[in-house]
C-alpha positions as CSV (number, residue, x, y, z in Angstrom):
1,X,158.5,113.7,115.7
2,X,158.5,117.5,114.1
3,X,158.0,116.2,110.9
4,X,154.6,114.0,112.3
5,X,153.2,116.9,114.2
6,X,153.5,119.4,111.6
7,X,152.0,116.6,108.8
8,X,149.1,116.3,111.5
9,X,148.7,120.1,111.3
10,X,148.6,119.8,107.7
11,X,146.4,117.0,107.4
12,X,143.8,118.9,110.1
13,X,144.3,122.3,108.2
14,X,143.3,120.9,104.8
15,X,140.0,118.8,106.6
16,X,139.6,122.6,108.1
17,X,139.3,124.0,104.4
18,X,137.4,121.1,103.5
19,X,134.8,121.5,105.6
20,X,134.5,125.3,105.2
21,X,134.2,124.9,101.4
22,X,131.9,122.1,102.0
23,X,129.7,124.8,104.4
24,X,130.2,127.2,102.0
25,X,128.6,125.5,98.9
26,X,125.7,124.3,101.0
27,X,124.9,127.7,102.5
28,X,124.5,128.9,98.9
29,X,122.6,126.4,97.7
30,X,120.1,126.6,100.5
31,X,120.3,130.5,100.2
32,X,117.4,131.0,97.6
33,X,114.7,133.6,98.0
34,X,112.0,131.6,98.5
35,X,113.1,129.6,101.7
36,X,114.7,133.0,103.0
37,X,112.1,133.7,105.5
38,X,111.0,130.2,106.2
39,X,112.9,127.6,108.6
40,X,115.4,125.1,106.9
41,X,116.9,122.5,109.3
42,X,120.1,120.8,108.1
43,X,122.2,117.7,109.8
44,X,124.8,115.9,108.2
45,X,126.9,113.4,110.1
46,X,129.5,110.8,109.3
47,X,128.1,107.6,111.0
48,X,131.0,105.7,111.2
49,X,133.2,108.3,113.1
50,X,130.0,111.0,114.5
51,X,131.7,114.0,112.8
52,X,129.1,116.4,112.0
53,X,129.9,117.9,108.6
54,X,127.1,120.3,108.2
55,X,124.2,121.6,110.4
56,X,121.6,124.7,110.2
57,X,119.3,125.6,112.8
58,X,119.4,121.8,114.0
59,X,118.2,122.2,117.0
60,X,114.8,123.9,115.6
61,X,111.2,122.1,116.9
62,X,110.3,121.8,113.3
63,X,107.4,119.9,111.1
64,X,108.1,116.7,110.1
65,X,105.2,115.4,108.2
66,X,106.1,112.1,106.9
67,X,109.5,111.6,108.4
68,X,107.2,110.8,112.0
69,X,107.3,107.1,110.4
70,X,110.9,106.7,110.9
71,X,110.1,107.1,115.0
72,X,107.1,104.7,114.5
73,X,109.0,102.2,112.5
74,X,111.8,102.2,114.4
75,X,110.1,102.2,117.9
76,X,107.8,98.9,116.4
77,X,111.3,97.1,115.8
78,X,112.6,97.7,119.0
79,X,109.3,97.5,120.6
80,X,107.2,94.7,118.8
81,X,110.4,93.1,117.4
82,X,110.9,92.0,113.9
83,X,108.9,88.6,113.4
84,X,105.6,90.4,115.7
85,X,102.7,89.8,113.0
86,X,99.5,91.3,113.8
87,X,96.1,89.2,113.3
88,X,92.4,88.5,112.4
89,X,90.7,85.6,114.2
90,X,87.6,84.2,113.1
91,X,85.1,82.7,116.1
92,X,81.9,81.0,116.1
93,X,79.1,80.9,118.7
94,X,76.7,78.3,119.2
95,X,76.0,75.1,118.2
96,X,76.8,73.5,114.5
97,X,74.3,71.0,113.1
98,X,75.0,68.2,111.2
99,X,73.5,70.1,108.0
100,X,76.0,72.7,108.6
101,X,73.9,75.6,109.9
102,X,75.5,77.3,112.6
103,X,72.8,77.9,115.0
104,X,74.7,81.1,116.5
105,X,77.1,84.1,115.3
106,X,79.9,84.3,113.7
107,X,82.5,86.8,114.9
108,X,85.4,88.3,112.8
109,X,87.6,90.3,114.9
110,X,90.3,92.7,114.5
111,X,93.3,92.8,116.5
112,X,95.0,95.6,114.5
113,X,95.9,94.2,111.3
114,X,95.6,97.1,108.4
115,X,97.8,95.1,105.7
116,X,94.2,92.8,105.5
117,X,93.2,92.8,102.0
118,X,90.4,91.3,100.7
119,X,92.3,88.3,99.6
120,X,93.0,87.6,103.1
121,X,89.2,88.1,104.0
122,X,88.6,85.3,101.2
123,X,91.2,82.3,102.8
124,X,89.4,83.5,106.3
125,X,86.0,82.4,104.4
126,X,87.6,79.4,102.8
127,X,88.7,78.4,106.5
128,X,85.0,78.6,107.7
129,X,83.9,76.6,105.1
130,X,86.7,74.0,105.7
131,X,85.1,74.1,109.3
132,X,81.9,72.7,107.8
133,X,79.7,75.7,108.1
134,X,77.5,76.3,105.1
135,X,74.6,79.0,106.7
136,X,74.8,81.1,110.1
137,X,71.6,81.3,111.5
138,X,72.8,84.2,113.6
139,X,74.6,87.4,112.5
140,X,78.0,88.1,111.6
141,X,79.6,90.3,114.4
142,X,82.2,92.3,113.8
143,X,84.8,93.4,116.5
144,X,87.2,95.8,116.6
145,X,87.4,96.7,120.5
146,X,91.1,95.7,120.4
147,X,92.0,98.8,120.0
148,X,90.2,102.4,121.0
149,X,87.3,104.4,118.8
150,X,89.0,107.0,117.5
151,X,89.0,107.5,114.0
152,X,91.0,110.4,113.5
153,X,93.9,111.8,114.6
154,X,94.5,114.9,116.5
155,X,95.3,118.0,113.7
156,X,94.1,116.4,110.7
157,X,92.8,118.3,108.2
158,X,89.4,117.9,107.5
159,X,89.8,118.5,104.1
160,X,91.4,115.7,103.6
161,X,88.8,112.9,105.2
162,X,87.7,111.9,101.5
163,X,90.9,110.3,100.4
164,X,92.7,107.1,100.9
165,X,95.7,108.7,102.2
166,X,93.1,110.0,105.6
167,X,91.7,107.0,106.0
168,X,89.9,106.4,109.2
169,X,91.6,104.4,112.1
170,X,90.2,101.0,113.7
171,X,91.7,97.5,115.3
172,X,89.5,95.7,112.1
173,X,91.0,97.1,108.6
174,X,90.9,95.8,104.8
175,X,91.7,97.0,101.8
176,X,93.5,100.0,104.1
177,X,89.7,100.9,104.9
178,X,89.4,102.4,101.1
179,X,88.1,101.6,97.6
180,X,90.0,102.4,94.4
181,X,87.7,103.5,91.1
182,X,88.6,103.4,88.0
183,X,86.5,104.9,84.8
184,X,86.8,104.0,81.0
185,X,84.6,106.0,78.5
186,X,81.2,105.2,77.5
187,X,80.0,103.0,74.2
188,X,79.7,105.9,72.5
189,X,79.4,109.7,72.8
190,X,77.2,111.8,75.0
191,X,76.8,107.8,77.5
192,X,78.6,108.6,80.9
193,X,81.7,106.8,81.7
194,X,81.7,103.5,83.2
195,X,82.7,103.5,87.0
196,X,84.9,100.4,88.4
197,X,85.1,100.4,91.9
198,X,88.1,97.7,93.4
199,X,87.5,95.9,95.2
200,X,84.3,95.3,94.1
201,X,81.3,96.0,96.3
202,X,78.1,98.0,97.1
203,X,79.6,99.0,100.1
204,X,80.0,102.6,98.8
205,X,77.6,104.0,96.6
206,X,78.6,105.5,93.3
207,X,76.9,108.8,92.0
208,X,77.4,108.9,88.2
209,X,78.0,112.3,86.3
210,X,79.8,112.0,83.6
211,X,79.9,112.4,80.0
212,X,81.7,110.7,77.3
213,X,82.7,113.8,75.0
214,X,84.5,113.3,71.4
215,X,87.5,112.2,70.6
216,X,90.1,115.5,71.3
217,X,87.6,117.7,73.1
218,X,89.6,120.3,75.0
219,X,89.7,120.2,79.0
220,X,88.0,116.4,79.0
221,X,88.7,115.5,83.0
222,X,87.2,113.3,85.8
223,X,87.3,113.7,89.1
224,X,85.6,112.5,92.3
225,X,84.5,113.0,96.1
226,X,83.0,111.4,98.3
227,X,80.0,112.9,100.2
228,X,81.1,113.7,104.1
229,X,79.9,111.2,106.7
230,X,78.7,108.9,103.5
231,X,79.7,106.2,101.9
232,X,78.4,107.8,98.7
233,X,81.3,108.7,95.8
234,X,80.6,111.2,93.1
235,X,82.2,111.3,90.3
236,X,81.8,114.1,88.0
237,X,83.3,115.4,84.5
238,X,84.3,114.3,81.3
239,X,86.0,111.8,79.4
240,X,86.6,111.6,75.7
241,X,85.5,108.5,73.8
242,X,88.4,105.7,73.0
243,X,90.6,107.3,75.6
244,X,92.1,104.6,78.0
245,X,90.8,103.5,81.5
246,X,91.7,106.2,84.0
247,X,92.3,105.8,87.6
248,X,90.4,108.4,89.4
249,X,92.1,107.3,93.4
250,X,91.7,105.7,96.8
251,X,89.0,107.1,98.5
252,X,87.7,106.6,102.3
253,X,84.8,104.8,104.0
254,X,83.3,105.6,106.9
255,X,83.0,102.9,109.7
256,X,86.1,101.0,108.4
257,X,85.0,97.8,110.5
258,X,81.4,97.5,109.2
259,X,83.2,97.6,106.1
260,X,85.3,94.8,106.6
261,X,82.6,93.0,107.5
262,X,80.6,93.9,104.4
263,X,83.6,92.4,102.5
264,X,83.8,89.1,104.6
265,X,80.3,88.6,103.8
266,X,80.7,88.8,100.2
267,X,83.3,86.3,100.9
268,X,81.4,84.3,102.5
269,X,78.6,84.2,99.9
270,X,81.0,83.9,97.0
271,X,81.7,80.5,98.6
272,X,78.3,79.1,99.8
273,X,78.2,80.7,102.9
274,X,75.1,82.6,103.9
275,X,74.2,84.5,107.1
276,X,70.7,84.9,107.6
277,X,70.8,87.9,109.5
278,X,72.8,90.9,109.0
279,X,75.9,92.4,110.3
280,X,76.1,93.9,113.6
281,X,79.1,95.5,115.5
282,X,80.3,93.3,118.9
283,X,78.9,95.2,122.1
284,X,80.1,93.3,124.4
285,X,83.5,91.9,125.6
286,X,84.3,88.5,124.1
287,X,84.1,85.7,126.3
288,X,86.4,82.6,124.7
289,X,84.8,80.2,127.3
290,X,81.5,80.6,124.8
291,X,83.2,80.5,121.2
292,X,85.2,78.5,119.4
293,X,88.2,79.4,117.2
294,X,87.4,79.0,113.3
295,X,90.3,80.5,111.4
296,X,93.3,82.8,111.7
297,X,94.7,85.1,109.9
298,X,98.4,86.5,110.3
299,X,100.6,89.5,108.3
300,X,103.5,89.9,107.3
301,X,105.9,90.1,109.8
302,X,107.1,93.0,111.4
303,X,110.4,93.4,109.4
304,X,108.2,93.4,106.2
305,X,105.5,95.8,107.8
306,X,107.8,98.4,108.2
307,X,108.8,98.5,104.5
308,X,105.0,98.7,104.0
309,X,105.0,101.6,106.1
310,X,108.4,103.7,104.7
311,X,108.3,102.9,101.1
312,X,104.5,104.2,99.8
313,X,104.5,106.6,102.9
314,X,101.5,104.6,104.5
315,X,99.8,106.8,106.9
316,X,97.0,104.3,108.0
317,X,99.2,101.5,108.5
318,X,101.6,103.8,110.6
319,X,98.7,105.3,112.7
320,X,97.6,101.5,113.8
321,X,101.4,100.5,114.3
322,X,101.8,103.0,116.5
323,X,97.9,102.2,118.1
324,X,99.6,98.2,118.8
325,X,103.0,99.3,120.1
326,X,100.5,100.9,123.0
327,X,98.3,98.0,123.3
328,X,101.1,95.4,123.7
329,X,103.7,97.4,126.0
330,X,101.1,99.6,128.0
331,X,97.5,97.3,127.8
332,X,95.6,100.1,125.9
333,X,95.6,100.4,122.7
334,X,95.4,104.4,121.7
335,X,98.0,106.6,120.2
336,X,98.8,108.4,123.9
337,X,99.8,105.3,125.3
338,X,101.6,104.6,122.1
339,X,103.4,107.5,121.8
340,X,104.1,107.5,125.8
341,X,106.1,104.2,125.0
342,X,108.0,105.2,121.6
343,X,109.1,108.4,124.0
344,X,110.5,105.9,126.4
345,X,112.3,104.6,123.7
346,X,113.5,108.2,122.0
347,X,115.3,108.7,125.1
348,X,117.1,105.6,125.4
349,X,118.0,106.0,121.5
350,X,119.9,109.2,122.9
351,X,117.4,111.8,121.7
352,X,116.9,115.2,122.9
353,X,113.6,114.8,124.4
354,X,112.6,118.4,124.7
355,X,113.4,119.0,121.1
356,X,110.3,116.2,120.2
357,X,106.7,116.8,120.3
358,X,104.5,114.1,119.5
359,X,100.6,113.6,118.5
360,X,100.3,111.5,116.0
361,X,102.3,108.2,114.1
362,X,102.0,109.3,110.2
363,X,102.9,113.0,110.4
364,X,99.2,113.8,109.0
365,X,99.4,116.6,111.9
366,X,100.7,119.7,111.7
367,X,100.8,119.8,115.8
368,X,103.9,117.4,115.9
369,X,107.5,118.7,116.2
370,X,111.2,117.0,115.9
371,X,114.4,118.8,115.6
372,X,117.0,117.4,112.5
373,X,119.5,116.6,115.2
374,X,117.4,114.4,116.8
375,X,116.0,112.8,113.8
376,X,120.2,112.3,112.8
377,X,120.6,110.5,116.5
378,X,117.9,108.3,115.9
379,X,119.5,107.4,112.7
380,X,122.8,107.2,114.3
381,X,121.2,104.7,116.9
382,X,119.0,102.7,114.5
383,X,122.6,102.5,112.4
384,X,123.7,100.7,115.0
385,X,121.0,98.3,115.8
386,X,120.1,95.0,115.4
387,X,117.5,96.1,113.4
388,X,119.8,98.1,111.2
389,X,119.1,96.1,108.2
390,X,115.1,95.9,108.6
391,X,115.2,99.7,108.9
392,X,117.5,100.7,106.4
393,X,115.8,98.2,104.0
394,X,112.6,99.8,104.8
395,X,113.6,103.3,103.6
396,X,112.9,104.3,99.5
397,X,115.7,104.2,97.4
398,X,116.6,107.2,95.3
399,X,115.7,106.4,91.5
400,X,114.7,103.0,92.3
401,X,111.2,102.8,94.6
402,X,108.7,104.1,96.7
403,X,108.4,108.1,97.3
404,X,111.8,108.6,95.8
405,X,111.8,106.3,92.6
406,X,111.4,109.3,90.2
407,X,114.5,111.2,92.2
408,X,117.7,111.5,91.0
409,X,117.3,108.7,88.4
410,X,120.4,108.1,86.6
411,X,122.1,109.8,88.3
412,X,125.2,108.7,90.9
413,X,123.2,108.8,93.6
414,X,120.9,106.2,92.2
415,X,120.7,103.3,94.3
416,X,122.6,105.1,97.2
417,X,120.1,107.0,99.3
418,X,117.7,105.7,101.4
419,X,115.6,108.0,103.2
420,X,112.2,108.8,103.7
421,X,110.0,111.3,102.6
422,X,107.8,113.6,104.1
423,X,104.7,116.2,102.6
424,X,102.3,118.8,103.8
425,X,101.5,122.2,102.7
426,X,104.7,124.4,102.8
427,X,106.4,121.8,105.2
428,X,108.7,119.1,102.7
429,X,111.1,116.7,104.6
430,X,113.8,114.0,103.9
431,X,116.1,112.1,106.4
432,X,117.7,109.1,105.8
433,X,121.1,107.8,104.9
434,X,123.4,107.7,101.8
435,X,126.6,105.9,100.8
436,X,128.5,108.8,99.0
437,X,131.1,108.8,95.7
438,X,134.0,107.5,98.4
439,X,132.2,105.2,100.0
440,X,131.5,107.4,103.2
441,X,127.8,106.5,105.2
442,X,126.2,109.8,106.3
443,X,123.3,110.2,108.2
444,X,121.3,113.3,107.1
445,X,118.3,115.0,107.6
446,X,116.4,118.2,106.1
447,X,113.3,119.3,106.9
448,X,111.6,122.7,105.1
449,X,108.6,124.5,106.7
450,X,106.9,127.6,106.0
451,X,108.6,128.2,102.7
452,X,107.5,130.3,99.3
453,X,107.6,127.9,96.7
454,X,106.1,124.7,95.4
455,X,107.0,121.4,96.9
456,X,108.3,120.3,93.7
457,X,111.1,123.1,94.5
458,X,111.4,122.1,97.6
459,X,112.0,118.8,96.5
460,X,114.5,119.9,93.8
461,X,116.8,121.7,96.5
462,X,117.1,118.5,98.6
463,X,118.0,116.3,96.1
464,X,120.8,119.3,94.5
465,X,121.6,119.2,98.5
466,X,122.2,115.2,98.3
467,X,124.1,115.7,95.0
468,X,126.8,117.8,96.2
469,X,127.2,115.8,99.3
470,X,128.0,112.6,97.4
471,X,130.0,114.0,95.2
472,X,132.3,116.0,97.6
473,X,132.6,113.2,100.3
C-alpha cells in the first residue's frame, strides 16, 4: 500500500512539473513587448477530464470580434435545431387569365434567408413560369417585414458600410446583399479597364476611372468605393495592358430587398416573364386569404448553415441567424430579442453570465464582451452536445479551409485544429478545439485586444501558442 501511495505522489509530482514547465513556456511566449500593455486572455482545458492546463486573465470581459459566431451558431443548433431551413415564398394576387397575364401582383417575400443567391432567384422564376404566368399586369412587391428595419448593427463602423463584409441587414437577402467586380485591362493603352460586375445587373452603377498603362509601369493598382447612401461604385486607378483579370471585392447595396427584387425581375425577364409595372416594397401586412402560393424556396439546412457561417467568417449570414433565432423563439424578429434568447441558452450551457456582454451576432462591434473561460465552457458544452459534430464540423481547419487554411500548413497541426477566427483593429481572436501529438482534445481559447503590433503578429503568436500545445500534450 506504501509502495502505491508513494507511486501516486510520484505520478502527481511529475504532472506538477509538467504543468509548471508547460506554464512556463507559454508565459514566455506570450511575454513579447508588443502585447505587454494590452490584455491577452488564455484558457486551455482537457475536455475529456475538465483539467485546466493553462489560463491568463480568463476571467477578463474582453473583445471577441469574430469568435461572437461560435454563440450564434451554437445557440441556432440548440435553438432552431439542425434540419431548420430558412425560406423565400413566392405569392400571387389576383386573377390569372387564360393568356397568362396575371391581372394582379406578384409578391416575393423574405423570411430570412441570406444564403439566396441569384441562382435560387432563377428556379423561383422558373416556378412562376411553370405556374402559367407569362406577364403581371400589377407590380412585383417585395416583402421583407419578417424580420425588423434595421440595417445596421449597434457599433459598427461606419467606415466600413462600403464592403461586402458590412453588408446591410434585411428578412429578403441575395447574393449576401453585395456585388462582386472584376476588371481586366483595356484593348490597348491609355482605354480604361473593363469593369465586370457579378452578378450581372444595373442595379449598382459603375463610375469608370481607369487607365490601362503599359506593360511594367511602376505602382499600376485599382481600387474601388462605393458612394455612401448610393448604389453608385467607383473604380479608380490603373492597370497595365496584358495583365490578368483582377478582382477588385464585394461591395454593399443599399436597400438589400429592392435589390433582390431587381434581381428576381431580371429573372423573370430572362425567362418570358414581364411585369408591367415596376417594383414596389409591401406596405401592408400579407393577408394569405387573398394570394395564392406560387413557388418556394428553401436553404440549406441548419447543420450546413452554420459551416456557412464559421468557415468564411460570414458576418451577414450570422447577423440574420441570430435576427430568426428571435423571431421563431420570441415572435419578433430583431437582434434584442435574439440575443435575449441565446442568453437564456449561455446560462444553461454553464456560462458565467456576468462575464458576457452582447450587442450584436457577427462580432462587427466593438461594444460586445466575453471572457476566454466562458468561451472554453461553451466549447466544453457544445463538446458534449448532440450537435457536437455539426459544430465542430463547422469550425476552419488549420492548413486545410476557411480563415485558417493558410495556418500552420504542413505542419503537425495540420488537419487537427478547428477553431474559429476572429478580426478587428488591435483585437485578434481564436477559440476552438485541437486533437494534440498524443491524441489529447483541448478546448482553447485566446483572444488579443489593444495590442502594439500587426495582426499578422498577432496571428503568428497564436498559432506558435497552438504549436507548443500539441507538441507537449
Amino acid at each position: 500500500m506504501r509502495h502505491r501511495v508513494a507511486a501516486l505522489i510520484g505520478l502527481l509530482t511529475l504532472a506538477s512539473a509538467f504543468a509548471q514547465t508547460l506554464a512556463t513556456e507559454l508565459d514566455a511566449l506570450l511575454g513579447v513587448e508588443w502585447l505587454r500593455y494590452g490584455y491577452c486572455g488564455v484558457v486551455v482545458r482537457d475536455v475529456q477530464s475538465g483539467e485546466t492546463l493553462y489560463k491568463r486573465d480568463a476571467e477578463r470581459l474582453l473583445i471577441p470580434a469574430s469568435n461572437m459566431k461560435l454563440i450564434v451558431s451554437a445557440a441556432a443548433l440548440h435553438l432552431l435545431g439542425e434540419d431548420y431551413r430558412f425560406r423565400t415564398r413566392v405569392w400571387a394576387r389576383g386573377t390569372l387569365s387564360p393568356d397568362g397575364a396575371l391581372q394582379g401582383d406578384l409578391i416575393l417575400q423574405g423570411l430570412g434567408d441570406a444564403t439566396l443567391e441569384m441562382r435560387d432567384l432563377q428556379s423561383l422564376a422558373q416556378r412562376v413560369y411553370e405556374a402559367g404566368i407569362r406577364r403581371v399586369a400589377g407590380y412585383l412587391v417585395y416583402d421583407d417585414s419578417w424580420l425588423d428595419a434595421d440595417r445596421y448593427g449597434f457599433g459598427w463602423n461606419i467606415d466600413d458600410e462600403p464592403y461586402g463584409y458590412q453588408a446591410q441587414m434585411s428578412a429578403l437577402c441575395a447574393e449576401r446583399n453585395a456585388v462582386r467586380l472584376y476588371a481586366q485591362p483595356g484593348s490597348q493603352i491609355g482605354e480604361p479597364a473593363r469593369i465586370r460586375i457579378e452578378p450581372e445587373t444595373d442595379y449598382v452603377e459603375i463610375v469608370n476611372r481607369t487607365r490601362t498603362v503599359a506593360p511594367g509601369a511602376r505602382d499600376a493598382r485599382l481600387d474601388a468605393i462605393r458612394t455612401r447612401a448610393r448604389n453608385q461604385i467607383i473604380v479608380y486607378g490603373t492597370i497595365a495592358f496584358g495583365a490578368a483579370e483582377v478582382a477588385l471585392g464585394r461591395y454593399s447595396v443599399e436597400n438589400p430587398s429592392h435589390y433582390a427584387a431587381h434581381l428576381f425581375r431580371q429573372a423573370l425577364q430572362a425567362i418570358g416573364i414581364s411585369v408591367e409595372k415596376g417594383i414596389v416594397p409591401n406596405m401592408t401586412p400579407l393577408e394569405p386569404t387573398q394570394l395564392r402560393l406560387v413557388a418556394e424556396h428553401h436553404s440549406p439546412p441548419m447543420r450546413e448553415v452554420v459551416a456557412l457561417i464559421n468557415k468564411p467568417s460570414d458576418n451577414l449570414l450570422t447577423e440574420i441567424t441570430l435576427k430568426v433565432i428571435g423571431k421563431e423563439t420570441r415572435g419578433a424578429g430583431t437582434t434584442a430579442a435574439g440575443i435575449q434568447a441565446v442568453r437564456e441558452f449561455l446560462q444553461q450551457a454553464g456560462l458565467e453570465m456576468g462575464a458576457v456582454h452582447l450587442v450584436d451576432g457577427s462580432g462587427l462591434s466593438r461594444i460586445n464582451g466575453v471572457s476566454p473561460e466562458n468561451f472554453v465552457r461553451l466549447l466544453e458544452f457544445m463538446h458534449r452536445s448532440p450537435h457536437a459534430e455539426a459544430f465542430r464540423h463547422s469550425l476552419p481547419v488549420y492548413g486545410v479551409d476557411g480563415t485558417l487554411r493558410n495556418r500552420l500548413r504542413d505542419t503537425p497541426v495540420q488537419g487537427n485544429g478547428y477553431a474559429k477566427t476572429g478580426s478587428l483593429n488591435r483585437v485578434s481572436s481564436l477559440s476552438g478545439y485541437l486533437r494534440t501529438k498524443s491524441g489529447r482534445w483541448l478546448a482553447f481559447s485566446i483572444i488579443m485586444n489593444a495590442y502594439n503590433a500587426s495582426g499578422s503578429d498577432a496571428r503568428a503568436l497564436q498559432d506558435k501558442v497552438i504549436q507548443l500545445l500539441w507538441e507537449r500534450l
